[in-house]
C-alpha positions in Angstrom: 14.2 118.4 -30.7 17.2 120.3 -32.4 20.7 120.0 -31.0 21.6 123.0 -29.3 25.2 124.5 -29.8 28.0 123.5 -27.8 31.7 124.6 -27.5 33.1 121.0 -28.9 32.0 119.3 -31.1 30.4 115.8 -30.2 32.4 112.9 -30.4 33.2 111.0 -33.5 30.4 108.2 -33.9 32.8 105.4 -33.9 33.5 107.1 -30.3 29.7 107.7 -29.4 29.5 103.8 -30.0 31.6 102.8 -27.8 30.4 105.4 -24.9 26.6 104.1 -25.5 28.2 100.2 -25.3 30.6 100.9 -22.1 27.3 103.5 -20.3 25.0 101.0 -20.3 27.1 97.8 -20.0 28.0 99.1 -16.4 24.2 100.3 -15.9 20.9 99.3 -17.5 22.1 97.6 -19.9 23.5 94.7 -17.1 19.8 95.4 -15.7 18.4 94.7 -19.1 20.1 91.1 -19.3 19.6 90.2 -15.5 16.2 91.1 -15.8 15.9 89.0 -18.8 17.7 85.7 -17.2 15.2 86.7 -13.8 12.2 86.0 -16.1 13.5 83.0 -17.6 14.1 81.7 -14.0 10.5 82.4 -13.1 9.1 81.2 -16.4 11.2 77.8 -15.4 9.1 77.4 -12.3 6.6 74.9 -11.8 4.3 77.5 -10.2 2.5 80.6 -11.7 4.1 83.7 -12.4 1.5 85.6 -9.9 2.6 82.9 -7.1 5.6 84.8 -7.3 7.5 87.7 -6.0 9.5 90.8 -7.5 10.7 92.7 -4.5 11.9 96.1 -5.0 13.4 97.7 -1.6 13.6 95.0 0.6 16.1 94.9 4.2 19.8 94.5 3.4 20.5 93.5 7.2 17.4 92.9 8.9 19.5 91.6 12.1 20.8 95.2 12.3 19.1 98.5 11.6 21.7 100.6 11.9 23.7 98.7 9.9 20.8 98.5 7.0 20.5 102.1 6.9 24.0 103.0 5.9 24.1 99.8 3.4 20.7 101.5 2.1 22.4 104.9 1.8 25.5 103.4 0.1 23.1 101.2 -2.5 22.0 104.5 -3.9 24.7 106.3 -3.7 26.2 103.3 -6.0 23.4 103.4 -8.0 24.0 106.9 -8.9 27.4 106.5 -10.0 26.1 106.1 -13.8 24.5 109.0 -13.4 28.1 110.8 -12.4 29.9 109.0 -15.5 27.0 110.4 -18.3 27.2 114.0 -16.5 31.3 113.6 -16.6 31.1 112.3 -20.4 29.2 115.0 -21.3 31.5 117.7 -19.7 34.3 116.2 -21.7 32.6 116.8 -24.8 32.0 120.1 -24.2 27.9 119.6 -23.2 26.4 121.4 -20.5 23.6 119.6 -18.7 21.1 122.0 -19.7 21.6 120.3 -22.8 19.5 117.9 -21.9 17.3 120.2 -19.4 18.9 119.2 -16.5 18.8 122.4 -14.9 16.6 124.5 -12.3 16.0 127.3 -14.7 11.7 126.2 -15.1 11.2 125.0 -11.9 7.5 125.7 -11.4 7.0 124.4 -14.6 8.9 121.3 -14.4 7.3 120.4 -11.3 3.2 121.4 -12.7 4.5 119.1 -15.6 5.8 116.0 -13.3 3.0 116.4 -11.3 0.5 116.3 -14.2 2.8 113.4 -15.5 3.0 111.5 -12.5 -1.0 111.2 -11.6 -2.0 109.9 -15.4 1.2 107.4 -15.4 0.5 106.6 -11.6 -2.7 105.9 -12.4 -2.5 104.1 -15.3 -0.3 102.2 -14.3 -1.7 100.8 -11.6 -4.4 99.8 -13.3 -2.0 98.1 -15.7 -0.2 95.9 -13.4 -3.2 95.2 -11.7 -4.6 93.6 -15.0 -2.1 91.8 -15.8 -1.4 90.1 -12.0 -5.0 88.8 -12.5 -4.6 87.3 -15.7 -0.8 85.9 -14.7 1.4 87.5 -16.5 3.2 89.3 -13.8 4.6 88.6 -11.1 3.5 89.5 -7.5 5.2 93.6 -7.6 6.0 93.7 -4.2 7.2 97.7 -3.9 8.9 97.7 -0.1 9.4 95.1 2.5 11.8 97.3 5.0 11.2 97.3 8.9 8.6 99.6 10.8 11.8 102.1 11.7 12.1 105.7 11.3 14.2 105.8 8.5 11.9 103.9 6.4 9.9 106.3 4.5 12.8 108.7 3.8 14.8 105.8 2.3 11.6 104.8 0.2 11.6 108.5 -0.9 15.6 108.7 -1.6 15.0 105.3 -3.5 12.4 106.4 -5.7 14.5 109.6 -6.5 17.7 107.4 -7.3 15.2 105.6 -9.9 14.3 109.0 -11.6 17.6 110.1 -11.7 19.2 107.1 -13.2 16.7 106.0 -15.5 15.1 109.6 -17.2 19.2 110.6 -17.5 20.3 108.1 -18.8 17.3 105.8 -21.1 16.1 109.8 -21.8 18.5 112.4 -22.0 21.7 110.8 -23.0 20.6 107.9 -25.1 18.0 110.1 -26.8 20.9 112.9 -27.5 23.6 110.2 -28.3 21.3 108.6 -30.7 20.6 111.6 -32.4 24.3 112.4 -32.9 24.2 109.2 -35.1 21.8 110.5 -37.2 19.2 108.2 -35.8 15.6 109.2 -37.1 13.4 110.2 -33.7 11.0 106.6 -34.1 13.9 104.6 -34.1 15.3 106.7 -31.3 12.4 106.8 -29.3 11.5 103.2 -30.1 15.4 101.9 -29.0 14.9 103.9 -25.7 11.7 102.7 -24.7 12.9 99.0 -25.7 15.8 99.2 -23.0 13.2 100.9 -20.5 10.6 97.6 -20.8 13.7 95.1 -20.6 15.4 95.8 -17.9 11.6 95.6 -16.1 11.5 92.2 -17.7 11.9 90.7 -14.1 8.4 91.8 -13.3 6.9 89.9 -15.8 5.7 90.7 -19.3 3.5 93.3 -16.9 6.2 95.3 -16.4 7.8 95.1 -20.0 4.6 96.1 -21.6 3.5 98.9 -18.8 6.8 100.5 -18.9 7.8 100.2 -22.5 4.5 102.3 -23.0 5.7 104.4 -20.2 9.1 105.2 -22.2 7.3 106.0 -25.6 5.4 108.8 -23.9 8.4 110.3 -21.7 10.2 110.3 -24.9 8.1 111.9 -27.0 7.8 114.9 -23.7 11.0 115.0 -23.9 11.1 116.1 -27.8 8.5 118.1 -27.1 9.9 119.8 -24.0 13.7 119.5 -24.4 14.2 119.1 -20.9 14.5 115.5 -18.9 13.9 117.8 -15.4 9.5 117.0 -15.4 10.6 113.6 -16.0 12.7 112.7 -13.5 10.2 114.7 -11.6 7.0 112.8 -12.7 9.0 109.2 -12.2 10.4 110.3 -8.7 6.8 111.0 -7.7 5.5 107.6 -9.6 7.7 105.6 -7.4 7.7 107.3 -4.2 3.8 107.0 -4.0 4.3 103.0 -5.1 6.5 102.7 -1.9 5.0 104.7 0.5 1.7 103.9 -0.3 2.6 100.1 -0.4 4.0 101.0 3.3 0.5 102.2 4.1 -1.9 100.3 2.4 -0.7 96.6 2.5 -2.7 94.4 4.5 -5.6 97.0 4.9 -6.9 97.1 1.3 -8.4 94.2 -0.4 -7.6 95.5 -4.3 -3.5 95.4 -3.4 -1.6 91.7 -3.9 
């Protein structure tokens, strides 16, 4: 994918070094390394990797709904904040966010392209962790654990958007175009960005390392193809909100789900 004009230039690379280092070592980068120490910790255990749990949305005041709604809300609003910083960076240089295809300009087609995304990922996915809980190499992927209230499903879905907006803007469209501003060659690039992606899942289990590094070869490669990071966040929006919802509605009442 060419570089499309903007009014600045981009920044020097010494400079673009530094941005990449200080973007990620306040976001996914952090992830990256605590995911990395979580794995040691479960590999340190005296019991099985698959005996164990990963919890993704869990209560953050079950002695207080009210109370764990608004921490909710303020966790990804906090999340998001990356997101603000890359957007901000960006504007400083002089780089629209339809640089990257952040835009609404396709919308029917970014959304027939997340959806198409989504159910082959989803899918295979699945089946991927599913594989690799049986032969214990990941841990016990345990989606949601929040209380039966109203609020429950519309935080799932708000949480599963915070994941595709921080993860496809950042590990996709900014790395991807930073990268490319150093003169990276697209493999490299590609292979760099997928890396982070499976690393800072590391707390899964190798499962999760392996399923989503695979997951970050083929968004990136969209992504060249496409130029724009809107089906992705799309397609891993989707992904995530059917993980947690359908964990919601399916555990205990299907045999196949840990």
């Amino acid at each position: 994918m060419a570089l499309r004009e903007t009014s600045l230039r981009p920044p020097p690379p010494w400079l673009i070094r530094w941005e990449i280092f200080a973007v990620f070592a306040v976001s996914l980068g952090a992830s990256a390394l605590n995911a990395v120490l979580n794995l040691i910790g479960s590999l340190l255990q005296s019991k099985s990797l698959a005996s164990q749990q990963a919890l993704l949305v869990g209560s953050l005041a079950p002695f207080n709904h009210w109370l764990d709604l608004t921490l909710q809300l303020a966790s990804i609003a906090e999340n998001l904040a990356p997101v603000v910083l890359v957007l901000y960076l960006m504007a400083r240089s002089g780089e629209p966010p339809s640089l990257i295809g952040l835009d609404a300009s396709q919308p029917a087609r970014d959304a027939a392209r997340g959806a198409v995304l989504a159910a082959v990922i989803g899918g295979s996915g699945l089946a991927l962790y599913l594989a690799a809980f049986h032969l214990g190499v990941s841990l016990n992927v345990v989606p949601e654990h929040l209380p039966a209230v109203w609020w429950r499903i519309p935080v799932l879905v708000l949480d599963a958007l915070q994941n595709g907006l921080l993860e496809e803007i950042l590990v996709i469209g900014y790395l991807l175009l930073r990268l490319e501003q150093l003169g990276w060659q697209p493999g490299w690039a590609i292979a760099a960005s997928a890396l982070l992606r499976g690393t800072y899942h590391l707390y899964q289990g190798l499962g999760g390392f392996v399923g989503n590094a695979v997951m970050g070869v083929i968004f990136a490669l969209l992504y060249r193809r496409w130029g724009r990071v809107m089906p992705l966040i799309i397609a891993h929006t989707l992904i995530d909100a059917g993980a947690f919802v359908g964990y919601a509605a399916l555990h205990g009442r299907v045999s196949w789900l840990p």
